[in-house]
N, C-alpha and C positions, 0 to 999 in steps of 0.2 A: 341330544335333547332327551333321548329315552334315557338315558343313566340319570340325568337330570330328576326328570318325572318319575323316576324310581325312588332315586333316593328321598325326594321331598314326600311323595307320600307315605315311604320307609318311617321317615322323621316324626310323621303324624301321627302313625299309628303307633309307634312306640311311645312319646308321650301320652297319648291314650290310656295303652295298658300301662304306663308306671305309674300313673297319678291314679290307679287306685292302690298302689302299694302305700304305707303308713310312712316309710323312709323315704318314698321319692318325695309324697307329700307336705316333706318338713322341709327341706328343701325347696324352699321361694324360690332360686335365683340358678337353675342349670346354664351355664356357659355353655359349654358344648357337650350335649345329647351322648351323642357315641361314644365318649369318654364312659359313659357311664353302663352303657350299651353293652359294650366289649368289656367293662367290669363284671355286669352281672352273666353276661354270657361265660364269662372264663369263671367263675364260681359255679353253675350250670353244669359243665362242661366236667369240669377237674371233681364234683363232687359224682355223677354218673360215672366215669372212667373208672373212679375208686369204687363206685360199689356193684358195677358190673362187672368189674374182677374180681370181689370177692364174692358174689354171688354165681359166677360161675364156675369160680374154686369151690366151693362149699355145698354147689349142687349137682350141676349137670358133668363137670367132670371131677368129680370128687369121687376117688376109686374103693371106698369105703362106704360108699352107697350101693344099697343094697333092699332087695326087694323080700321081706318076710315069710314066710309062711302062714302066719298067722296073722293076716291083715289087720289093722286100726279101722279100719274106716275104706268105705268101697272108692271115696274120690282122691282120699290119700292114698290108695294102695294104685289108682291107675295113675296118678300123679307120677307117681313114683317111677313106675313100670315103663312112662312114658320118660322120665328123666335117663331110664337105664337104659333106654333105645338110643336115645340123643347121644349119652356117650359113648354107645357102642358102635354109632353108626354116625361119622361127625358128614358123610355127606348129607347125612339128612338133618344134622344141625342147620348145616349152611343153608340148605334151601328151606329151611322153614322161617329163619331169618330174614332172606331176601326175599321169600315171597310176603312175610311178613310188609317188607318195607316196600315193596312193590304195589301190593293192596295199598298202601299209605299213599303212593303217592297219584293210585287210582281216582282215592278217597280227596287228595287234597286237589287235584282235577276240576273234580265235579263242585267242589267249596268254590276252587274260586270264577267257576261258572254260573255257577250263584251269587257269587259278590257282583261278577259285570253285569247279570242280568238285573240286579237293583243298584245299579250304581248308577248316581249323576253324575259321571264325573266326562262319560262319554261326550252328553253336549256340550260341556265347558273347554275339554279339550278341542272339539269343532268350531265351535264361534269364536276360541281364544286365539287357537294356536294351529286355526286353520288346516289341521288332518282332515283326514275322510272317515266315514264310519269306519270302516276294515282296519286299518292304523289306528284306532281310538282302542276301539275292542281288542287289539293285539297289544294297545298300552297296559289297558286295565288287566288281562290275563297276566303279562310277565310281572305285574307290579307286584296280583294277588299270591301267583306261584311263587315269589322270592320271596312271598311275607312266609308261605305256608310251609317252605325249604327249609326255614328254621328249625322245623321238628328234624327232619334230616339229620342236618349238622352239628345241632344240641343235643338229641337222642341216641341217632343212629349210628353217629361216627366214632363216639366213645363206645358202645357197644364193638362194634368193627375191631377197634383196636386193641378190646382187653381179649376180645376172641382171640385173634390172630396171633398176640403176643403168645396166648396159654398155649396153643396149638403150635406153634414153633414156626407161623410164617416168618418169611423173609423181611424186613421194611422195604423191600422195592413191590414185591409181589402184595403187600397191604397197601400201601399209595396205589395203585394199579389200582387195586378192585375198590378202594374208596372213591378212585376217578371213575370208573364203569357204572360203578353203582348212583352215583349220584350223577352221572351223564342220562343213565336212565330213567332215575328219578323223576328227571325235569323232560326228559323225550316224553313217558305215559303219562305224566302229569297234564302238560300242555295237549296234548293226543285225546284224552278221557274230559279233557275241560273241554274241546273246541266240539268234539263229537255228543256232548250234554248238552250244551248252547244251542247248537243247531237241531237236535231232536226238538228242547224246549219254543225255541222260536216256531218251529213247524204246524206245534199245536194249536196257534191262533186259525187254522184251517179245520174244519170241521170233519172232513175222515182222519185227519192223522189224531185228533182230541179223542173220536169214535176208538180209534185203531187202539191209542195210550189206555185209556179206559176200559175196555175189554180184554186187552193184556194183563193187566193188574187183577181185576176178577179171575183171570184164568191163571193166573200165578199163586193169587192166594188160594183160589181152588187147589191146585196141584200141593201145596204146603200143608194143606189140611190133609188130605189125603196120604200123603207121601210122610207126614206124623202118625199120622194113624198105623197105618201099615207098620212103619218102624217102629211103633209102640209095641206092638203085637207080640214083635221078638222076644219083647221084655217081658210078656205075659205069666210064662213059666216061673220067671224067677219072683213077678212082685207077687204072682198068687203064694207063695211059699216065707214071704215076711213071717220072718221067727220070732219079731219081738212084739206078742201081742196079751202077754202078762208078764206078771212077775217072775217067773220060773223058766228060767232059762239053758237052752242045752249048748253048751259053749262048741261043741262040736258042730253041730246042725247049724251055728251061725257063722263058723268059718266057713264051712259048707256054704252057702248062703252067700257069703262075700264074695268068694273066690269065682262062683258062676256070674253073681254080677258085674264084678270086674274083667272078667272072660269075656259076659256079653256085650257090655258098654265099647270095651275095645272091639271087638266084632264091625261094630256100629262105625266107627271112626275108623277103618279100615280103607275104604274110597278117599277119605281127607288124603293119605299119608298118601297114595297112589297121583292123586292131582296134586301134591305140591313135586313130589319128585319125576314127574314127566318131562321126559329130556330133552323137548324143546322151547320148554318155559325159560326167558331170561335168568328164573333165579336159580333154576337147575343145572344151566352152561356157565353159571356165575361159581356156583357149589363146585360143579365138577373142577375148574379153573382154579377153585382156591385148595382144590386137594389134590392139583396137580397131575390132571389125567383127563386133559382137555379133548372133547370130540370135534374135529374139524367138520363133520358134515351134519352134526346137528348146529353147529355154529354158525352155517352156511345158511342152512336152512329156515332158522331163527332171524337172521341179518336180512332174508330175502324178505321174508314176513315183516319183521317190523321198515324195513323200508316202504315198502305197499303203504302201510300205514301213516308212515310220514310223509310220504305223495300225497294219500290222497285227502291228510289230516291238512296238509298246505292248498291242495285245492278248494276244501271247506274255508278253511279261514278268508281265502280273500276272493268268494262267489259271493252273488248280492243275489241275494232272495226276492221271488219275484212278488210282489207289492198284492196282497190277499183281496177281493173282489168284497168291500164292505163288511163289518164288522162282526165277527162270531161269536156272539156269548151265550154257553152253554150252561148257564148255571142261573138262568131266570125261574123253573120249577123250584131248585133246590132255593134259592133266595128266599120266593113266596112262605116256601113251607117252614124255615126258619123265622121268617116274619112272625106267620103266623103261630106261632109255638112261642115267640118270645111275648104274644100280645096276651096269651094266657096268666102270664108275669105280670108283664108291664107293657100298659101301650101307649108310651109318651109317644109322641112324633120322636121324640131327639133322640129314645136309642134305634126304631128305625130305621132315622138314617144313618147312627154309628154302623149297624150289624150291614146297611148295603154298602157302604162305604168300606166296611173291612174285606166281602164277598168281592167285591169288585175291584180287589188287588191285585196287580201281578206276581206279589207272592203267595195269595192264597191261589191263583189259576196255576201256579208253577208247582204247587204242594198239596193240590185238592186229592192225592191218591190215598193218605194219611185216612181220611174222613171215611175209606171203608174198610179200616181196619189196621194196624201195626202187621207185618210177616209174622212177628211173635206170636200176637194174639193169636191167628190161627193157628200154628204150629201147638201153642200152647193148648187151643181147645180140639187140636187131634190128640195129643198125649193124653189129657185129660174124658176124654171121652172113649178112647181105648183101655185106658185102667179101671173105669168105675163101671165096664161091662163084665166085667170078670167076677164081681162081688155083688152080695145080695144086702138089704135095708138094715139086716141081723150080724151082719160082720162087721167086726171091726175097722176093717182095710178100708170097707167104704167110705167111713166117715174122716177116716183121713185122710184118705184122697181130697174128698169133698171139703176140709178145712182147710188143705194148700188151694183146692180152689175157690175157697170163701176170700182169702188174702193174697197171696201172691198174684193172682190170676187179675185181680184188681187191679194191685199195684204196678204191675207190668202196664198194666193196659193203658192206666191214667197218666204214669210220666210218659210214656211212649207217643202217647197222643200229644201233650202239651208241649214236650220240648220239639215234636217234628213240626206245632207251629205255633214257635214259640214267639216269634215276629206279626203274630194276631192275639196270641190268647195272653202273655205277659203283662204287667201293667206299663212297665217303658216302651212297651210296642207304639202307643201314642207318638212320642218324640216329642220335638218342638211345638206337635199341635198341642202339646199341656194349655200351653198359654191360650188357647180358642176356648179349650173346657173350663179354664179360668176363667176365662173371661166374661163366659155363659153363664156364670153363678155356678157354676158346679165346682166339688172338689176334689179330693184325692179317691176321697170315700168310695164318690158316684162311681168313679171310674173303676175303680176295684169291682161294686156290686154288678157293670157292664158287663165285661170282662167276665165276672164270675158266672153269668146267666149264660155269657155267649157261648163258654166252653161247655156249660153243661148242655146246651139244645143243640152242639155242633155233634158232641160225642156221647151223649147219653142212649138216645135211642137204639144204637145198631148195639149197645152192649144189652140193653134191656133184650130184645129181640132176641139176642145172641145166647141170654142165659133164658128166656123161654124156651130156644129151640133145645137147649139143652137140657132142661128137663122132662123137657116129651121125649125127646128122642133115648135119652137113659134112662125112661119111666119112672124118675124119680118120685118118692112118695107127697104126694097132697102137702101133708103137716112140715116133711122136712125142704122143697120146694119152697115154700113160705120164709122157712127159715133162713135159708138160702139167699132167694129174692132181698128180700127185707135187709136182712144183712150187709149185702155187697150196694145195697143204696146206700145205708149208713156208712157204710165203709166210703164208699163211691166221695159222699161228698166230704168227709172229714180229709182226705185226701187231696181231693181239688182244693181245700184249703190250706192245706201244708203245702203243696207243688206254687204256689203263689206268691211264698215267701221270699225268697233270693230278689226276684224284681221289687219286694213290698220292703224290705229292708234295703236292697241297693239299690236300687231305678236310676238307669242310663237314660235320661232323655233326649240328650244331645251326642248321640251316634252318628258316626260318619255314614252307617250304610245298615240296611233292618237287620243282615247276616251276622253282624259286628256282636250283636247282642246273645251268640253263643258263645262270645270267645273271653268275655269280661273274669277277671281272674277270681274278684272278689266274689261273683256272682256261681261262679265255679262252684270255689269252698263253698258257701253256704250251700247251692246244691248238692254237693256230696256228701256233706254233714247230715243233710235229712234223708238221702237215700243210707247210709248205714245206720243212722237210728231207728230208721223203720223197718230194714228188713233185718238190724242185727236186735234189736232190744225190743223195740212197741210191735212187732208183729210176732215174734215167741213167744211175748209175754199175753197176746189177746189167744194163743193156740195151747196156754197151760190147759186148759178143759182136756182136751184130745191126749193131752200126756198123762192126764188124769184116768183117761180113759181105757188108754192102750196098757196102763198097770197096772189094770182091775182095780183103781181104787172107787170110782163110780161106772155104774151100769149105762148102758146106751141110752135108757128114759129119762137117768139121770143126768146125763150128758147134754142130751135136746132141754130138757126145762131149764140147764144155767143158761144155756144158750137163745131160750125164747126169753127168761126171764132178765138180762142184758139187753135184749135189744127193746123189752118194753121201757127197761130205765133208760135206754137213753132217748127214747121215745118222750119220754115223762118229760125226762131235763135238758 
């Protein structure tokens, strides 16, 4: 019955994603699905294979790679350095691969821990087909882990194999570690999903909510901090930025390069030390594929991740003791977005959309988002450690200060919307379109909801956020203004490009709210506006500052194009 259940809901989801391909869509009439399945798979598969072996010939082991003296560029030059490690040191290919794929299948875990926790599919299985909760929830996890193993086997096996082949493994010993590997795959996957599940269920109890909630503040604290500090290192070398005219010492800025490429690797120094730790799976994986296996870290590791699978099996089929009345912590926060959307609008009907959205299981499963992205702070330790270095008369400051007029935005706004993008979207709705229909409303209304809701859910803590930040870096009165004003304008032309992929494709008929990350078409267009804005319409709003740093206008001159921009689009 479970292969059963597997494959039918296999069946569904894959017509899902192919009808929004254009070629599955011409195609009225599929006989059989997997026919087509295992077509597009094996084009997938044989196109990856072929360019992970030539991208591994051409880069990482390509013995005419070679690191300059006279760098290009500080991220090419550690690129590089870090490509010539790789092939110097193919244990630490290995384990940066499998930790790679191991984090994947962390990641795909916790995904589909989040599919069962918004799935209906639990009580149908119950009243249908007469399981128990435990058995239901153990359906929907292997259904979702076999949906999500696809990246595995479509990505990671080709990979595997063009490795292996360039490195002279054997074919017994690459089937081997493609069984190990993917054994493990599905052990952490299943391990990291049942252990997400059961943290998330806990939190209907009001100290574990307490406990989750003060953790997160004390994480992003420690992030902030913990940027800062590592900022610092960098201090010496961003105070020493050689290209702040025209006149240039080509000496003093190899100089220049080579320390920052020095200090950056410095920085990333811990990374290399925790992927190759030799009792992590993908480093008894590495040492095994290079043939100098350690039998007592192997021992060691096998004892660990057993514990794990005990007691990941004793999680799974304990029944949770039934919570004493109902804990909803998020009656303050409710109010105060009420009252913030009634300064807009105060129909009754949005309301009771914004309670109705607050009172989701997916917004109480993702209300950590709401104070803050990891990024964002990390972003405003970096950024608040560089612009302590420099005074209102240097150059350096103001472009520090123009990465954080835009990017610092931009970060923040997609980070926010797609971590809840199953509220803030316009297909978030679903099948209720037809209720909004019904109600005389139309596509419009729902966009303009939608658009007020993101901004009263995430606007304030980023306001707040760039207040603290100009007291605290004493920034000037007039350039503070500029600043301010700016990243609102910015703020919400932004919240209106982030809006597009659901306004141009809208899913409304998804099998599950999680579903609506994984939409292909919905993809593309997202990716399309994330490299138009940060490759072309964000360079092009920062020509002023290249204006600036080449002495072709002065600083005053600099602030007037930039006050007098923000009053035209003020104007229009």
């Amino acid at each position: 019955m479970l292969i059963n259940w597997i494959k039918w809901k296999l069946k569904i989801r894959w017509k899902s994603q192919m009808n929004n391909f254009i070629f599955f869509k011409k195609i009225k009439q599929v006989k059989n699905i997997w026919v087509w399945v295992v077509l597009w798979s094996l084009i997938s598969f044989s196109t990856l294979l072929g360019g992970s072996y030539l991208l591994f010939k051409t880069t990482i082991l390509n013995e005419k790679l070679t690191v300059s003296d006279q760098p290009s560029g500080i991220l090419s030059t550690l690129a590089l350095q870090i490509l010539y490690s790789l092939r110097e040191n193919h244990f630490l290919l290995w384990s940066l691969l499998f930790f790679i794929i191991f984090i994947n299948a962390i990641i795909s875990g916790i995904a589909s821990s989040k599919w069962q926790l918004q799935a209906v599919d639990r009580d149908w299985l119950m009243i249908n087909l007469k399981t128990s909760e435990q058995k239901s929830n153990i359906y929907i996890y292997l259904e979702s882990l076999t949906w999500n193993s696809k990246v595995f086997l479509m990505a990671y096996v080709p990979i595997i194999l063009s490795l292996g082949y360039l490195l002279n493994l054997t074919p017994i010993k690459i089937i081997l570690i493609l069984f190990i590997t993917f054994l493990l795959f599905i052990v952490l996957g299943i391990i990291s999903s049942i252990f997400h599940n059961k943290y998330m269920c806990l939190q209907r109890k009001r100290n574990h909510f307490l406990l989750r909630l003060v953790t997160n503040i004390l994480i992003r604290c420690f992030l902030f901090v913990l940027a800062l500090n590592m900022s610092n290192r960098l201090v010496p070398w961003i105070k020493n930025f050689p290209l702040t005219s025209n006149e240039i010492d080509i000496e003093k800025y190899y100089q220049w390069m080579q320390l920052g490429t020095s200090s950056l690797a410095k920085l990333f120094e811990p990374i290399k030390d925790v992927i190759t730790f030799s009792l992590l799976p993908n480093s008894i994986l590495a040492t095994y594929a290079m043939g100098e296996l350690d039998l007592k870290d192997l021992l060691i590791s096998s004892v660990i991740l057993t514990i794990f699978v005990g007691f990941t099996v004793l999680l799974a089929f304990s029944k949770s003791k039934p919570s004493k009345g109902i804990y909803y912590p998020f009656s303050f926060y409710e109010k105060w977005i009420v009252s913030l959307s009634a300064i807009v609008n105060r129909q009754s009907y949005i309301t009771f959309l914004i309670r109705n959205d607050i009172r989701t299981t997916y917004f109480f499963h993702r209300f950590p988002i709401l104070l803050g992205p990891l990024s964002f702070w990390i972003q405003l330790g970096i950024f608040t450690s560089f612009i302590q270095v420099f005074e209102p008369f240097d150059k350096m400051y103001h472009f520090i200060l123009a990465f954080y007029f835009f990017f610092f935005v931009f970060f923040y706004v997609f980070t926010m919307f797609w971590g809840l993008n199953g509220m803030f979207s316009m297909d978030s709705v679903g099948k209720h379109i037809i209720l909004h229909l019904l109600s005389k409303k139309n596509a419009w209304s729902i966009f303009l909801y939608k658009f007020q809701l993101f901004l009263i859910t995430t606007l304030p803590l980023f306001i707040v956020c760039d207040i603290l930040f100009m007291i605290i870096n004493q920034v000037p009165l007039n350039i503070s203004i500029i600043v301010g004003v700016s990243h609102l304008l910015f703020y919400f032309l932004l919240t209106i490009i982030i809006f597009l992929p659901s306004v141009i494709s809208p899913h409304y008929n998804f099998l599950n709210i999680e579903q609506l990350e994984d939409y292909p078409d919905q993809k593309a267009v997202r990716n399309l506006i994330r490299y138009l804005t940060v490759g072309i319409f964000i360079p092009c709003l920062m020509l002023p500052i290249a204006l600036l740093m080449s002495d072709f206008i002065s600083i005053s001159q600099y602030l007037h194009i930039n006050a007098i921009g923000i009053t035209v689009l003020l104007v229009y």
